[in-house]
C-alpha positions in Angstrom: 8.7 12.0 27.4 7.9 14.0 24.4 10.9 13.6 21.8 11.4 14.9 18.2 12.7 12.6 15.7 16.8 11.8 16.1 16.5 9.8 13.3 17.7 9.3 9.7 15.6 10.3 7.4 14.5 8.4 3.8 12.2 10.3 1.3 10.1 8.5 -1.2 8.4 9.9 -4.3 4.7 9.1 -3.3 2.7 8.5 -0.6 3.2 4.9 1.3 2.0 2.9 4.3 3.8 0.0 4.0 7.5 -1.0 5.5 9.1 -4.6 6.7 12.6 -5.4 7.6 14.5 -7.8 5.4 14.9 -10.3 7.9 17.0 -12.6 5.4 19.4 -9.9 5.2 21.7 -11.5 7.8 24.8 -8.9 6.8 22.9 -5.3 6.7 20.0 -3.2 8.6 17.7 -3.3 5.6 13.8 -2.5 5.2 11.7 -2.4 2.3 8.5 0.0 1.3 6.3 0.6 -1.2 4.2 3.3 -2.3 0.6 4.3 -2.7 0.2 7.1 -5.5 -3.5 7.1 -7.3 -2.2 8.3 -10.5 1.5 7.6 -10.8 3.7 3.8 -11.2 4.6 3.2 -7.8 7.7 2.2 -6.7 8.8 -0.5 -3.9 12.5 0.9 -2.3 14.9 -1.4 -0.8 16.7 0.5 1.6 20.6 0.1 3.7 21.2 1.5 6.6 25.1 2.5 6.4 27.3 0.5 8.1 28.5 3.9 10.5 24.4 3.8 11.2 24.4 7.8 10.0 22.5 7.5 6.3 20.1 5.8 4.4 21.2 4.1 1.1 19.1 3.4 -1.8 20.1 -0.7 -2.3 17.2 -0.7 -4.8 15.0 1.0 -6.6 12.1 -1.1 -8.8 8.4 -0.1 -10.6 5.6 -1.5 -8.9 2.5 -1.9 -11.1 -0.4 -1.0 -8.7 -0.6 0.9 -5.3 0.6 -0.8 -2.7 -1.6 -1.3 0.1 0.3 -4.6 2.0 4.1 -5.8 1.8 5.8 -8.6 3.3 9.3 -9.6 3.1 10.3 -13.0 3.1 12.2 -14.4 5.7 14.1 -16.7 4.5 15.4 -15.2 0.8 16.0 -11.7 0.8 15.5 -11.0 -2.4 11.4 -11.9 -2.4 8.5 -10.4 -1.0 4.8 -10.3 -1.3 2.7 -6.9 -1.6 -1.2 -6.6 -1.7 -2.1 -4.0 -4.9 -5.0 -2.4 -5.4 -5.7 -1.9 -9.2 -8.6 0.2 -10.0 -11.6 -1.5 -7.9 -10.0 -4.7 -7.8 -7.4 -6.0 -5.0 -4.8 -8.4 -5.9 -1.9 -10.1 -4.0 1.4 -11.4 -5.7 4.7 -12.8 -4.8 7.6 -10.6 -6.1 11.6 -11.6 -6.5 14.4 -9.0 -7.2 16.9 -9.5 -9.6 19.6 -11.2 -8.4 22.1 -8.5 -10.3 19.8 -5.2 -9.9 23.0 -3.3 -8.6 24.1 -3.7 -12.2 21.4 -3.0 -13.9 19.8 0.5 -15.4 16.3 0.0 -14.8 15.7 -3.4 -12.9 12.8 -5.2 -12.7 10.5 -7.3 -10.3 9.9 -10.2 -11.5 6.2 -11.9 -10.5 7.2 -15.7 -9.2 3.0 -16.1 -8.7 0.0 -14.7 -8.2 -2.1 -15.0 -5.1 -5.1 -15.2 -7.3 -7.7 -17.5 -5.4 -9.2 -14.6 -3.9 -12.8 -13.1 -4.8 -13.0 -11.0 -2.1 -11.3 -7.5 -1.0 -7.4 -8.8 -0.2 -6.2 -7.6 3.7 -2.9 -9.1 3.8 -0.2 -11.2 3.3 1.7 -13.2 6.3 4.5 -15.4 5.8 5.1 -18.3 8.5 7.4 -16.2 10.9 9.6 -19.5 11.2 12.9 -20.1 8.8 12.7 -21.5 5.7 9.2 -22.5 5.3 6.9 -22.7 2.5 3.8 -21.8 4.1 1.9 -18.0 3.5 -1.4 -16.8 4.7 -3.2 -14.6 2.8 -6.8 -13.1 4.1 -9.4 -10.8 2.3 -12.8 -9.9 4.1 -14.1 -13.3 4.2 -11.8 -15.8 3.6 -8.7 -17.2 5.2 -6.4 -19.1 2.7 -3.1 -21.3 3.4 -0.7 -21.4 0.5 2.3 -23.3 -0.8 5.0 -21.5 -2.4 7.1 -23.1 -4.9 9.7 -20.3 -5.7 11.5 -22.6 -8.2 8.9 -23.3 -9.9 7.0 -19.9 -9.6 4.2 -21.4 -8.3 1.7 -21.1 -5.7 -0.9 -23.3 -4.6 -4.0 -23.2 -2.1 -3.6 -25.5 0.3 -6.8 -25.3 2.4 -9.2 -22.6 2.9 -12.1 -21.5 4.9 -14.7 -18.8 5.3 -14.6 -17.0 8.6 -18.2 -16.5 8.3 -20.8 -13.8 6.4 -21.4 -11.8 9.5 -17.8 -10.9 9.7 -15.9 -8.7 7.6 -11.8 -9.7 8.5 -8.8 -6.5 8.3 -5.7 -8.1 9.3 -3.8 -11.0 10.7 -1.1 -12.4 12.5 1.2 -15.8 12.5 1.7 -16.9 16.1 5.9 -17.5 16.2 5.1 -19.7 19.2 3.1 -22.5 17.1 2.8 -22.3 13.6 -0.2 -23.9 13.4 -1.6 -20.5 14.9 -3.0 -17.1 13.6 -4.9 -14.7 14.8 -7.3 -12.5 13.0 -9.0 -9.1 13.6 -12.4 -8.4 12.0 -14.7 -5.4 13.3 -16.1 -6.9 16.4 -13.4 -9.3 17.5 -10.3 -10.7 17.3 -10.3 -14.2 16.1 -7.6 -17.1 16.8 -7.5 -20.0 14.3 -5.8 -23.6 14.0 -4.2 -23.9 10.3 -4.9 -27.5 11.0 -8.4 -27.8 11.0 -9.1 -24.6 9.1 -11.4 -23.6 12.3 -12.2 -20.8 14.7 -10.8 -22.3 18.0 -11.5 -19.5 20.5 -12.2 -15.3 20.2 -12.1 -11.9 22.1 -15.4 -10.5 21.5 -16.1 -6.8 21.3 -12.2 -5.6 20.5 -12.3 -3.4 17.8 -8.6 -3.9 17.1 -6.9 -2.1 14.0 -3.0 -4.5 14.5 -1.7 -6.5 16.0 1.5 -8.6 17.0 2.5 -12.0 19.1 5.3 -11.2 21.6 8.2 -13.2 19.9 9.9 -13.9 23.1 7.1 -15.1 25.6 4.4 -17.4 24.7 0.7 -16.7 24.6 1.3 -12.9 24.6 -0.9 -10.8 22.1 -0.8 -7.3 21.7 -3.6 -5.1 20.2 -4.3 -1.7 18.3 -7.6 -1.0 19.3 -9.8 2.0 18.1 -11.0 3.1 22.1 -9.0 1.8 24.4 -5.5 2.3 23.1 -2.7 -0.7 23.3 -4.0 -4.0 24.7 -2.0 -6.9 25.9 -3.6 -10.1 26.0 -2.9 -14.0 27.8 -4.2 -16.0 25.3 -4.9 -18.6 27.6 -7.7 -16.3 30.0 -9.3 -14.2 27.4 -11.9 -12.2 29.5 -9.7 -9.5 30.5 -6.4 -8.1 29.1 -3.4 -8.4 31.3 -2.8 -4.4 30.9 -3.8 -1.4 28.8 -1.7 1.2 27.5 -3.0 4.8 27.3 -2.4 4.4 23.2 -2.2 7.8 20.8 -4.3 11.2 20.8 -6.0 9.8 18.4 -6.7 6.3 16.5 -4.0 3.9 17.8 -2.9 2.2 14.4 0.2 -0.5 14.2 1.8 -1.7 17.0 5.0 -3.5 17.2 6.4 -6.4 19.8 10.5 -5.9 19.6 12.2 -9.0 18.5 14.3 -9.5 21.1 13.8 -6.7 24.7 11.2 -7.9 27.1 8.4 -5.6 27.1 9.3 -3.2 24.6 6.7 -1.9 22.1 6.4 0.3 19.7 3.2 2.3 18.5 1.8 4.2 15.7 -1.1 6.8 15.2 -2.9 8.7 13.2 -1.6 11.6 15.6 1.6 11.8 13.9 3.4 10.3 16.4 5.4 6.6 17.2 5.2 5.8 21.1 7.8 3.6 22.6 6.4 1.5 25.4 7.8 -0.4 28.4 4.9 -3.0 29.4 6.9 -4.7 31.8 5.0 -6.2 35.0 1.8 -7.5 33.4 3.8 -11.3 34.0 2.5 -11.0 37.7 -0.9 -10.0 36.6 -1.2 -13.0 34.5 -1.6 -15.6 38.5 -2.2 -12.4 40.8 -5.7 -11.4 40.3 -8.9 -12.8 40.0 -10.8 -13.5 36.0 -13.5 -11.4 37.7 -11.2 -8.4 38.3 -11.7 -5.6 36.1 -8.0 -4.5 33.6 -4.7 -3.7 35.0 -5.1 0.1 34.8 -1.7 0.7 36.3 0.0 3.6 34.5 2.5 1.7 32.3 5.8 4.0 31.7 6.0 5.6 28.3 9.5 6.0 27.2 9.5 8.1 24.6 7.3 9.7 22.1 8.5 10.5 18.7 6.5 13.4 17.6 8.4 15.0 14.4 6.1 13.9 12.0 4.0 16.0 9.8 1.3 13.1 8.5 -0.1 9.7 10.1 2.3 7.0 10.8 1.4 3.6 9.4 4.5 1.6 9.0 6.9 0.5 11.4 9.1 -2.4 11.5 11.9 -3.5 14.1 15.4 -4.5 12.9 15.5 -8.1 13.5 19.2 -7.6 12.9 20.1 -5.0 15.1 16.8 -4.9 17.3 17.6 -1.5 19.2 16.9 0.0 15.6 13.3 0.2 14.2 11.8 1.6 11.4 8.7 4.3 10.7 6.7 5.5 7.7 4.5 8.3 7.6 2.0 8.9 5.4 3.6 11.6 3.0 6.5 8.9 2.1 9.0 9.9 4.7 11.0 6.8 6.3 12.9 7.8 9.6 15.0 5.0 11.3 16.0 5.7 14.7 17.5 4.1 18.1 16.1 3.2 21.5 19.5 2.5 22.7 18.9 5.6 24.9 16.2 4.1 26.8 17.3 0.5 26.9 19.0 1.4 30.1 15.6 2.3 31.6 14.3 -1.0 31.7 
């Protein structure tokens, strides 16, 4: 199943580990990066894929003050996004809009419609309620977990509530349940942590999974799937938490991002630190969820890897699906190269 890249290829300037897809962006395939260079301005890149599906266009190109370490496209205005910047020794989050005539202009710029600035610890991420056009964004730094309101009129942006997840536990990452939006899930070093926006509270954990990402399944309910630094891919029940459901084998080396697709049953995508992106088909582990005992140990059944795309020369980071067009996805590699590329070939495997 070993594949090199088909794909189209985007260079950037600079280093980068950051990509989304435009999801507003009802009429194009369109994904947005940003870059990561110590020394240099970096630059976020709003990128077309042509309509014949054979290049990558430049929509937008616009100076970003600090490295870019998170970003976040809006989904319901496809002109704004969110990025978490690291500027010296200090992290920052902000909420970005693009002119509204930058194809016009000579040398376009971002325009800050607020600062996510109620953090005092070291800023993860950004997530944006995964639902419409809502108001609602999660931001999370070691600590703390923060609910905001945005006010892009106004440029404005307000805490809403916010709570400590505690002092023994240092938080990485996050996701917004699609399911119920009163749901996220966090991942600190020793375990995955699911939250109620609600109350602000903890309401249940997977203890000892040392996961790096991870993703809700946006077509079935209760379905998470993990990056995790030993075992590879996990997929979790959220409802009976003491085993997964299934295991994937994962990279050659640290299993990084992982990727539910918007829209095909089963099909994930994967990202390591082996230079490779791994296209799964984790179909099956429905029967598993009322056909074996709590006590049982994992599914270990081999779980068939479609393809692996291997034609990279650094560690992939960034991947993204096409909401649009969700047989297309999205991959950035360490050294700044963006390669989109196609699973319509192995669609027909399911």
């Amino acid at each position: 199943m070993q594949g090199g890249s088909t794909g189209i290829g985007y260079g950037l300037k600079y280093q980068a580990r950051c990509i989304a897809d435009v999801k507003a962006d009802t009429d194009h395939t369109s994904f947005i990066t940003g870059t990561l260079s110590l020394k240099e301005e970096n630059e976020v890149h709003l990128i077309r894929l042509a309509s014949g599906g054979t290049e990558l266009i430049c929509e937008g190109l616009f100076s970003h003050p600090h490295e870019i370490w998170d970003l976040a496209s809006c989904p319901f205005d496809q002109r704004i996004f969110s990025t978490v910047f690291l500027n010296g020794e200090s992290y920052g989050a902000a909420i970005w809009q693009i002119p509204e005539l930058y194809g016009q202009l000579n040398s376009p710029q971002l325009e800050r419609l607020a600062a996510l600035d109620a953090h005092t610890g070291k800023i993860k991420c950004v997530l944006w309620c995964p639902s419409g056009r809502h108001d609602k964004l999660v931001s999370i730094d070691e600590q703390k977990l923060l609910l905001w309101s945005l006010d892009s009129s106004k440029k404005t942006a307000q805490v809403q509530s916010q709570e400590s997840a505690g002092m023994l536990q240092s938080l990485s990452g996050g996701s917004w349940d699609p399911h119920d939006l009163n749901a996220v899930a966090l991942t600190s070093e020793s375990a995955i942590q699911l939250w109620d926006l609600r109350s602000m509270k903890m309401t249940n954990s997977i203890e000892q999974a040392h996961a790096r990402n991870m993703d809700y399944d946006t077509k079935k309910q209760h379905i998470l799937v993990t990056a995790e630094d030993e075992s590879g891919i996990r997929i979790w029940d959220l409802r009976m938490l003491k085993f997964p459901l299934a295991d994937l084998p994962g990279h050659a080396h640290w299993t990084w991002t992982v990727r539910c697709n918007p829209e095909y049953d089963g099909i994930i995508l994967s990202a390591g630190t082996d230079s490779a992106v791994n296209l799964w088909l984790a179909s099956g582990f429905e029967d598993a969820m009322f056909g074996r005992s709590l006590l049982e140990p994992p599914n270990q059944r081999a779980q068939p890897l479609l393809n692996s795309y291997s034609d990279y020369e650094d560690s992939v980071y960034g991947l993204a699906w096409s909401s649009r067009e969700p047989w297309i996805f999205a991959s950035l590699s360490y050294d700044g190269r963006v390669v989109v590329e196609s699973i319509k070939p192995h669609l027909n495997k399911k």
